[in-house]
N, C-alpha and C positions, 0 to 999 in steps of 0.2 A: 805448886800453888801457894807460895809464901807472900806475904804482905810486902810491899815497900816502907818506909817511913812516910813515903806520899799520898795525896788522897786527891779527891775530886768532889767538890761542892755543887748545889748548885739553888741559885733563890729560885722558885717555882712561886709567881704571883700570877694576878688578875687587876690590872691596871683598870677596871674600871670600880670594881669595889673596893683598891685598895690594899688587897687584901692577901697573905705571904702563909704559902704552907710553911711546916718547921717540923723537925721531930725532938720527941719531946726523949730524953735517956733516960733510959730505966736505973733502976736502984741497984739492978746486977748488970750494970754497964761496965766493959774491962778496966776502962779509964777514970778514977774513984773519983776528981774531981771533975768530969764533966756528968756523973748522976744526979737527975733531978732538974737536967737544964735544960736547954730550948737548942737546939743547934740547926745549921742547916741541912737539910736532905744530902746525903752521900755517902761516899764508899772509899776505902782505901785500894790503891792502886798493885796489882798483882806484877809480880815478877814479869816483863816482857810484853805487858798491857800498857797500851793508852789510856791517855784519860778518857777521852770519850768512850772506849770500850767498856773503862773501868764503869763510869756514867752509866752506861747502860744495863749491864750485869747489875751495880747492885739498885738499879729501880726496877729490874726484872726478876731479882731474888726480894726485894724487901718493899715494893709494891706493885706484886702483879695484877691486881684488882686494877689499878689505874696504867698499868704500861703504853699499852696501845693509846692510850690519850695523849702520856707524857712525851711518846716516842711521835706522834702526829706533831705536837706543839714543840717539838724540838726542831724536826722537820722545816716546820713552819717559819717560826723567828727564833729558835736558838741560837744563842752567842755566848765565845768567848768574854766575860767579864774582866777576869783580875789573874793574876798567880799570886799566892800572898805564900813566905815564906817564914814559919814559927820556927821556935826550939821546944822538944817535945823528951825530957829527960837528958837535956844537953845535946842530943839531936836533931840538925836541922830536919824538916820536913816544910815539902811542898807542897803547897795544893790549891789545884787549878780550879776556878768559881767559875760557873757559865752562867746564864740568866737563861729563862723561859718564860712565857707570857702566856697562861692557857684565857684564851682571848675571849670566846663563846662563854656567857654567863652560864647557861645550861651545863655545858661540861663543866664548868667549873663547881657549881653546886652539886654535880653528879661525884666530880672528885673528891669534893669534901666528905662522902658518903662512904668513899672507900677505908678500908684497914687495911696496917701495912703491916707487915709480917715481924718487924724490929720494934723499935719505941714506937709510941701510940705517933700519928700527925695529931698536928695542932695546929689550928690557923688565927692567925691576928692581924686587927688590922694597921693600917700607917700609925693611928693616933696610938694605939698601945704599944707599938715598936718602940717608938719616940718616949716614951712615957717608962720604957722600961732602963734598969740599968749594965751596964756588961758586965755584973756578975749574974747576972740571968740565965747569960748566954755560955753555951761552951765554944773551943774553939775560936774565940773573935768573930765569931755569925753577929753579935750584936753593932760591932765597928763593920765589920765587912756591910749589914745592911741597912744601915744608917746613913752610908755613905752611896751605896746606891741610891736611897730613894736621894738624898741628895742632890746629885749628880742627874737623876735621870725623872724624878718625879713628881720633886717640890718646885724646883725652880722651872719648869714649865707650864705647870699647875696651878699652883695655890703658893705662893712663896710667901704673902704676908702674915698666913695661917699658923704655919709649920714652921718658921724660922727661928723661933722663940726656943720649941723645942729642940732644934737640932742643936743651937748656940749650948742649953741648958744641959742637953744630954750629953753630946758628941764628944767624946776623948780623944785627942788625936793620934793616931798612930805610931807606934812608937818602931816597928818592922816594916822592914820591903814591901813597899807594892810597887808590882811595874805594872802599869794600868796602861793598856790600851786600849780600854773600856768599849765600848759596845761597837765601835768601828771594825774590830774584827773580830770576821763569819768564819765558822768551822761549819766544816758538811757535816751534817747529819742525813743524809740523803743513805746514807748506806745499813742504816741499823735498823732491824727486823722491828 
C-alpha cells in the first residue's frame, strides 16, 4: 500500500450558487508548505491503482459522511478535467483533476453540513476564488480553478462581471497542462 508521487484532484461545485468545496491543511499536514492553505479535495494514487479508484478511496476514507452523494454526482456528470503535471522535491508528480457538479441545491446544502475525516472542507464562492491569491492555495488548486471557472463558467455566464478579476488575478501557467477539458467522460458507473 505505498504512495506514488501521483495524485488525483478533483473541484466538487454547485454551478448554481457558484459555489466550490476545498480542503482546508492542517498545521500537522506532511507537506510544511502546503499547511494552512486551501487545496482541492484528493488523494494520492496507490501503487497499482487508478485514478479514479484512487478518487474514490480517499472520498470514502476522508468523507464518508458525503460519499454516497459524491459517488451519485460523479455518476451523474463526472468528468475527466486536466492531468497537470508539477515537480514536487525535484520529482515529477502527476495528477489527474476531474470536476463534479452536485447539481440539487438540497444536497448540496446537506453536503456543506458534512465533516470530513482530514482537513476541515471549506467552501467559497466564484467572487472570493477570484479575489484570492495563489499563495492561498496549495498545490496550484488556485490556477487549476481559476481557469476552470474560466473555461467553463464566466464565459457563459457573466463574462462582463468576472473578467476584471480573472485579467487581475490569473497567473499564467507556467507547467503542462494537457487539457482535454470537459469533452472527455470516464465511467463512473462502476464505483460502490
Amino acid at each position: 500500500d505505498h504512495d506514488t508521487p501521483s495524485g488525483v484532484g478533483v473541484i466538487i461545485y454547485n454551478g448554481e450558487k457558484k459555489e466550490f468545496a476545498l480542503e482546508l491543511k492542517t498545521e500537522t499536514y506532511f507537506i510544511p508548505e502546503a499547511r494552512g492553505k486551501l487545496a482541492l479535495i484528493g488523494e494520492h494514487i496507490k501503487v497499482g491503482e487508478t485514478p479514479t479508484a484512487a478518487l474514490s478511496r480517499g472520498l470514502k476514507e476522508e468523507d464518508p459522511e458525503s460519499y454516497k452523494t459524491l459517488i451519485k454526482a460523479l455518476k451523474d456528470n463526472g468528468h475527466f478535467y486536466d492531468r497537470v503535471t508539477t515537480h514536487v522535491d525535484g520529482v515529477p508528480s502527476e495528477t489527474s483533476i476531474y470536476v463534479v457538479e452536485i447539481k440539487d441545491t438540497m444536497e448540496w446544502e446537506a453536503y456543506k453540513l458534512t465533516k470530513a475525516t482530514e482537513g476541515p472542507k471549506v467552501f467559497r464562492n466564484l467572487e472570493q476564488i477570484l479575489k484570492m491569491s495563489n499563495s492561498d492555495f496549495a498545490f496550484d488548486g488556485g490556477e487549476i480553478l481559476r481557469r476552470f471557472i474560466s473555461e467553463n463558467l464566466i464565459r457563459f455566464n457573466q463574462p462582463s462581471q468576472y473578467s476584471i478579476g480573472i485579467q487581475n488575478k490569473f497567473t499564467p501557467i507556467s507547467y503542462n497542462f494537457n487539457s482535454t477539458s470537459s469533452l472527455q467522460s470516464i465511467s463512473f458507473h462502476n464505483l460502490n
